[in-house]
VOGU-3710 file (C-alpha; in Angstrom, 3 decimals, decimal comma):
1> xxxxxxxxxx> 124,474/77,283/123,004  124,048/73,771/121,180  123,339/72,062/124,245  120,554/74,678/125,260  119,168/74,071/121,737  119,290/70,331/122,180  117,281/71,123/125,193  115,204/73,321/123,754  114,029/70,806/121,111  113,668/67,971/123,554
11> xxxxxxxxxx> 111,277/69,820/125,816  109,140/71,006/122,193  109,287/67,494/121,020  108,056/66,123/124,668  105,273/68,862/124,989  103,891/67,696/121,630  103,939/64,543/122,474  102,395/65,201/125,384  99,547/67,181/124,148  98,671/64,150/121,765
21> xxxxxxxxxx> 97,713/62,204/125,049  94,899/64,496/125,544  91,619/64,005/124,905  91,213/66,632/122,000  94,541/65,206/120,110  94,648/61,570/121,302  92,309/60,331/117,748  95,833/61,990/115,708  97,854/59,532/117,803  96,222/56,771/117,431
31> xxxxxxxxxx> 95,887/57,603/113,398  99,925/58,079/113,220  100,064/54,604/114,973  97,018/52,411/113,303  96,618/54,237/109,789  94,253/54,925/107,258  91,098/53,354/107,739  90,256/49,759/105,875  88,793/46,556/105,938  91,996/44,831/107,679
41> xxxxxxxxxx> 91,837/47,193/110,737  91,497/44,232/113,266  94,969/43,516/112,612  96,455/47,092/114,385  93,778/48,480/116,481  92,490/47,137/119,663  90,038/44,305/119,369  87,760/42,547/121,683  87,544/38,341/120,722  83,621/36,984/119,688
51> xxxxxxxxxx> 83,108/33,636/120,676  81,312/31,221/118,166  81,097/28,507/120,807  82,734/26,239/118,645  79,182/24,110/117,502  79,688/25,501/113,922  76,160/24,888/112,138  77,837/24,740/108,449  75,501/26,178/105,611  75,278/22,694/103,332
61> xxxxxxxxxx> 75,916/23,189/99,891  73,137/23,430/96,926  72,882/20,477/94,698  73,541/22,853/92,072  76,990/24,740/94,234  78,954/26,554/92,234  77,239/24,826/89,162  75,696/27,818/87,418  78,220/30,232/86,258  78,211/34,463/86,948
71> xxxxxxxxxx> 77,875/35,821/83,095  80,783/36,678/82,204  80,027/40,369/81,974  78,588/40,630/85,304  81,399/38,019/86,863  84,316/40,724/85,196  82,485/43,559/86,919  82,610/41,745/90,526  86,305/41,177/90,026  87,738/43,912/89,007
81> xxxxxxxxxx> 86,181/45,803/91,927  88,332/44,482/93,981  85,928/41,959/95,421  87,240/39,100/98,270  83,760/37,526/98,393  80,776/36,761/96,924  78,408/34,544/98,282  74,463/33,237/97,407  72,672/31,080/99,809  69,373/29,944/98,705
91> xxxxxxxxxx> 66,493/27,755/100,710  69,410/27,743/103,514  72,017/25,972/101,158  75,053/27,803/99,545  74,391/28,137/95,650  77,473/29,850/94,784  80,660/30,822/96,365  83,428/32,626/95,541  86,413/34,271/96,744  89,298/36,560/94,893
101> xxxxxxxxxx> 93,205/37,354/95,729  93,996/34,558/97,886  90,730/35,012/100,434  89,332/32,015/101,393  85,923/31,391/103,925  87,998/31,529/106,617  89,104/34,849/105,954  88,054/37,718/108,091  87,082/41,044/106,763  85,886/44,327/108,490
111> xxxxxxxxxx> 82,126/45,145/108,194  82,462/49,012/108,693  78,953/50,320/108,724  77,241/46,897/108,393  77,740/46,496/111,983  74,727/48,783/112,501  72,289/46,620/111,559  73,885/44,195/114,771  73,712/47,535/116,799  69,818/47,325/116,387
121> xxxxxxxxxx> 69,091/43,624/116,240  70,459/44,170/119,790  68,313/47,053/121,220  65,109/45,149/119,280  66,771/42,219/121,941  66,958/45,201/124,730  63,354/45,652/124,245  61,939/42,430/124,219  63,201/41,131/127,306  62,746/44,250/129,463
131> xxxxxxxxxx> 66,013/45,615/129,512  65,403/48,422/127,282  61,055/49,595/128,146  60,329/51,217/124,739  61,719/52,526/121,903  60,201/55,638/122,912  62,414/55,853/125,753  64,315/59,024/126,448  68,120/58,363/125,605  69,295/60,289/128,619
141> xxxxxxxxxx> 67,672/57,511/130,797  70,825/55,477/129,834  73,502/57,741/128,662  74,207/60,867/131,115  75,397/63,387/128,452  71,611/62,842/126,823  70,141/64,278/130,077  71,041/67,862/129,150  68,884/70,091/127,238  67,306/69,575/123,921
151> xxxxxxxxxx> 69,609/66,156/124,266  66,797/65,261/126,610  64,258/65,253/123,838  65,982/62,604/121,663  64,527/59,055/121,887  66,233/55,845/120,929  63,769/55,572/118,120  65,224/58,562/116,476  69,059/57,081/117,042  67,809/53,884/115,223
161> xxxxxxxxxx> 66,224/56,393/112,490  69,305/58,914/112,374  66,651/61,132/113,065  68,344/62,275/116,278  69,117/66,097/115,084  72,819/66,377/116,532  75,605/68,348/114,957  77,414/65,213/114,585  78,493/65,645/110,438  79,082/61,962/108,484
171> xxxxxxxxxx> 80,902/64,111/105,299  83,214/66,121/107,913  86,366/64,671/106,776  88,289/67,151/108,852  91,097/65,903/111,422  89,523/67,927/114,540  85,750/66,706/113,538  83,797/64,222/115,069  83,818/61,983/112,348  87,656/61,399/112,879
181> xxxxxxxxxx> 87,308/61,506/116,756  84,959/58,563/116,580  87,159/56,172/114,882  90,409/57,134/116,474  89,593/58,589/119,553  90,992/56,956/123,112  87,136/57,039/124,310  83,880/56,740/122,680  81,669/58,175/125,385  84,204/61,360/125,486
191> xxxxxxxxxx> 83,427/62,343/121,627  79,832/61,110/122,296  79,584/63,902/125,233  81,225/66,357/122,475  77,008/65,722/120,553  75,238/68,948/120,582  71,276/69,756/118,998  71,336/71,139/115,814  67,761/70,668/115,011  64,363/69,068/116,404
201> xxxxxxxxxx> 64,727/65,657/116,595  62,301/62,882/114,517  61,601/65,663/111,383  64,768/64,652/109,037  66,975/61,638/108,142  70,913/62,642/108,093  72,892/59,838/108,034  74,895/59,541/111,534  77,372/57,054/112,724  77,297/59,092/115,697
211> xxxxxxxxxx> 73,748/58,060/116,692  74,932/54,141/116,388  77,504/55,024/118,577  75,256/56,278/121,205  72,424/53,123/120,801  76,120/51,200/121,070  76,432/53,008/124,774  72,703/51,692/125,361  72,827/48,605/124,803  75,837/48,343/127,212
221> xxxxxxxxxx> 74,378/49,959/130,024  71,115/48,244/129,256  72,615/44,845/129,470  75,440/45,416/131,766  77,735/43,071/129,102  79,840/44,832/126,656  78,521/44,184/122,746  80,696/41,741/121,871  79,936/39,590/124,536  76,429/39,914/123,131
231> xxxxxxxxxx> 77,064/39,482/119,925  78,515/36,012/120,960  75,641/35,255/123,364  72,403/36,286/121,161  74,274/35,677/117,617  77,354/33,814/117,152  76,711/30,719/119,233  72,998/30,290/118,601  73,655/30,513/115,379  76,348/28,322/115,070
241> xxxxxxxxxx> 79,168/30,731/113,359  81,851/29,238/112,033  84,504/30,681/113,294  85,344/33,312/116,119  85,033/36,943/115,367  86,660/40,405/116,563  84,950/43,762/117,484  87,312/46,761/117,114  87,599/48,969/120,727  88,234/52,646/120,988
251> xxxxxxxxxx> 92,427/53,609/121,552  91,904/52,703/125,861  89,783/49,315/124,953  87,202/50,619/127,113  84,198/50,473/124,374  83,191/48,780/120,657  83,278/51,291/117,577  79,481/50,248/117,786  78,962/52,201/114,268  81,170/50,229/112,113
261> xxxxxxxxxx> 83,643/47,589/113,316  82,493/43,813/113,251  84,863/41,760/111,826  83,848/38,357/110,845  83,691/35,584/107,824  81,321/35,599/104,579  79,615/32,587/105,748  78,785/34,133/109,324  78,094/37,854/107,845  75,174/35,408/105,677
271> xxxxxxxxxx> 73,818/34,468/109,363  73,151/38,052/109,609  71,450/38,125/106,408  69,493/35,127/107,457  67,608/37,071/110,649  66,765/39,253/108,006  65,182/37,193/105,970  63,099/35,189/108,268  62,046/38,698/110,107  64,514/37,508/113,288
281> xxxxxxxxxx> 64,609/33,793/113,283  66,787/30,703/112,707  66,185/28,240/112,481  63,115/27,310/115,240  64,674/29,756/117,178  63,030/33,330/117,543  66,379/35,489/118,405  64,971/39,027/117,151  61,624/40,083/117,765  59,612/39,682/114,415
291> xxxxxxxxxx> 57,550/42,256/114,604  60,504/44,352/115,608  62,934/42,923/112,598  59,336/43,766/110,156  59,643/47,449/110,993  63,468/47,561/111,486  63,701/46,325/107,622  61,349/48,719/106,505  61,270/52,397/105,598  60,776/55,341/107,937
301> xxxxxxxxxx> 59,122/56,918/105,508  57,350/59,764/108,159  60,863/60,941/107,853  62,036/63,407/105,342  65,266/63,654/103,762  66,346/67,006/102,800  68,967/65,928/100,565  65,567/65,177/98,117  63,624/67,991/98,948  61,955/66,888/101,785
311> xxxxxxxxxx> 60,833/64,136/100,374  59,862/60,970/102,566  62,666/58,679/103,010  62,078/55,068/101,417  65,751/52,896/102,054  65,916/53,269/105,513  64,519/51,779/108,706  66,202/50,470/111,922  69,858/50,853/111,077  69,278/48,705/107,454
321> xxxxxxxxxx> 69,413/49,891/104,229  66,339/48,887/101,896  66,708/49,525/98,060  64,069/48,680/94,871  65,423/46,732/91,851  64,111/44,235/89,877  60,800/44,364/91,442  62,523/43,526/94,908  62,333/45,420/97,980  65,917/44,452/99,380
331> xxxxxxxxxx> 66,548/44,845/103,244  70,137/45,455/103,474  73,900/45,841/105,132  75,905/48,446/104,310  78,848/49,149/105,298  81,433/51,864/103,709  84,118/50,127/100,847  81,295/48,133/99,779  80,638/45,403/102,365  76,956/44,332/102,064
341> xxxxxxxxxx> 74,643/41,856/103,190  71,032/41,669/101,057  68,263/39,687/101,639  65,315/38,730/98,447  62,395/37,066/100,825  60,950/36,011/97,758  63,921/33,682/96,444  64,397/32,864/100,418  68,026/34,389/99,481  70,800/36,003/100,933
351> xxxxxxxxxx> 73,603/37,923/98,903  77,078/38,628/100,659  79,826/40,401/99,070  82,392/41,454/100,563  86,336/43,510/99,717  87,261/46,940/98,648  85,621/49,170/96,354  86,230/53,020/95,732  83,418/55,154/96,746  81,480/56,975/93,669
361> xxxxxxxxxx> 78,630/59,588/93,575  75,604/58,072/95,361  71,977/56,758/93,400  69,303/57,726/95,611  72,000/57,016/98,670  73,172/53,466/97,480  76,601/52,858/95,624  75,699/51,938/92,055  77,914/49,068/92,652  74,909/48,011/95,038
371> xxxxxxxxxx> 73,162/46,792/91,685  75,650/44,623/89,706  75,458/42,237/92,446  71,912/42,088/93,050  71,694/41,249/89,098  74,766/38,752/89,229  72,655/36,976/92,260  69,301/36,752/90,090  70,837/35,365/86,985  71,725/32,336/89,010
381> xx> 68,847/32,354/91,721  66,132/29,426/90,995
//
């Protein structure tokens, strides 16, 4: 009787195992055998390598570098949110740099939903040399699962907008939703096919990872290169990054987590920042449309959000965050635990911070964390 038990348990213990191979269950393998979610995911789940090209164009440092002092209210503030970085560049020099806990500027840190904004600097890419014909364009021409239906109705515009009208749910925090499938799962294009219409796309901003996910699928078949190949080719080496970066893959290594999972170094996150500023350029080097970059970095505000009322949305364009303070309109990258990327055109600045934070009740859809170190920046900006 024991040894029938024995086999009894082996064979329950083997189908379960088995069933967590399957598409449905594989995201609840892969999240016994990576973890919770964080900024340090490149070190368990499978990563694809960025090349910088090793031609590192260092940002030179300010006459005045790390001269003016944080005050110390705002500086106490910075570091006891668990910040790893804070960095100001100014007229293309670095004004002030810091880093916390042992992190240093060779230190890489995960960009979670900052990536986005590389997503679309990409398809802006797509559509200026051909590959992509117009923003316009029907998804479906590039991803088969977008052919079907109402799917057929959604244009890459409203992916870029997260206008796109799917079921996909950001605050489903459930194991079996898509929000967990998407960062766990074996294969993005399977949880991409599990998309459905919920409503008419191009009315109403809901913020989707999802729809990233699916511009992340265009801009693969558009190219024919997987992203972080491009991100190497259009970004890291023309730019002159500093070091090498990683992309996190889905559990079979088959696609990038196109929504969330850049991993690279302050110094090369402010490169980012600096195609912001200049509307797509460094340098003499046009790498991002401008007039694309002018619109991405601007409101869609023919959009409504109906977390307001209906009211038309005014901090969101192409994939980047844009927020008022001080006077500013600030173009931004956002990604979740508080990894951010701001540009002020008018101080020719850029403002990285990056680290953990704990996420608190939203202002108008920014973290209020999002205005300490705007203010910290200005109080040392020239």
């Amino acid at each position: 009787m024991l040894k029938k038990s024995l086999i009894g348990v082996s064979l329950t213990v083997a189908l379960l195992a088995g069933i967590l191979y399957l598409p449905s269950f594989d995201h609840i393998r892969n999240f016994m055998a990576w973890g919770k979610h964080s900024i340090f995911d490149f070190r368990t789940h499978p990563t694809r390598h960025i090349e910088n090209g090793d031609a590192p164009q260092v940002w030179p440092h300010d006459s005045l570098y790390n001269k003016i002092e944080l005050p110390d209210s705002l500086l106490a503030k910075i570091d006891s949110n668990n910040t790893h970085a804070f960095l100001v560049i100014q007229d293309g020099k670095i004004l002030y740099e810091k880093y916390f806990d042992g992190y240093t500027k060779d230190s890489i840190s995960g960009s979670f939903s900052a990536a986005k904004s590389i997503i679309s600097m990409l398809v802006g890419i797509g559509v200026s040399e051909g590959k992509i014909k117009s923003l316009d364009e029907p998804v479906g021409n590039y991803v088969p699962h977008f052919k079907e239906g109402d799917l057929a109705k959604i244009r890459i515009k409203d992916l870029l907008t997260m206008s796109s009208g799917t079921n996909y749910k950001e605050s489903d925090q459930s194991y079996m939703g898509l929000s967990a499938k998407m960062y766990y799962a074996d294969d993005q294009e399977y949880v991409v096919n599990l998309m459905e219409v919920k409503e008419p796309a191009g009315v109403n901003w809901e913020y989707r990872s999802g729809d990233t996910q699916v511009l992340g699928l265009v801009v693969e078949k558009a190219f024919g290169k997987n992203i972080s190949e491009l991100t190497s080719e259009y970004f890291m080496k023309p730019m002159g990054a500093e070091n090498d970066a990683k992309w996190l893959l889905d559990g079979e290594s088959k696609h990038e987590k196109a929504f969330c999972c850049f991993n690279g170094v302050a110094r090369d996150y402010a490169r980012f920042g600096e195609l912001m500023r200049t509307n797509g350029k460094w340098k003499d080097k046009q790498i991002v449309p401008e007039d694309y970059m002018k619109v991405a970095t601007s409101p869609a505000s023919y959009l409504k959000d109906p977390t307001e009322g209906g009211k038309p949305v005014d901090y969101y364009g192409y994939q980047f965050w844009v927020f008022n303070h001080s006077g500013f309109s600030i173009p931004t990258m956002n990604g979740l635990f508080g990894q951010y990327v701001y540009t002020i055109r008018e101080k020719n600045a850029i403002i990285v911070r990056l680290g953990e934070t704990k996420v608190v009740k939203h202002v108008h859809h920014f973290q209020p964390e999002n205005f300490t170190y705007i203010d910290a920046a200005l109080s040392i900006l020239k």
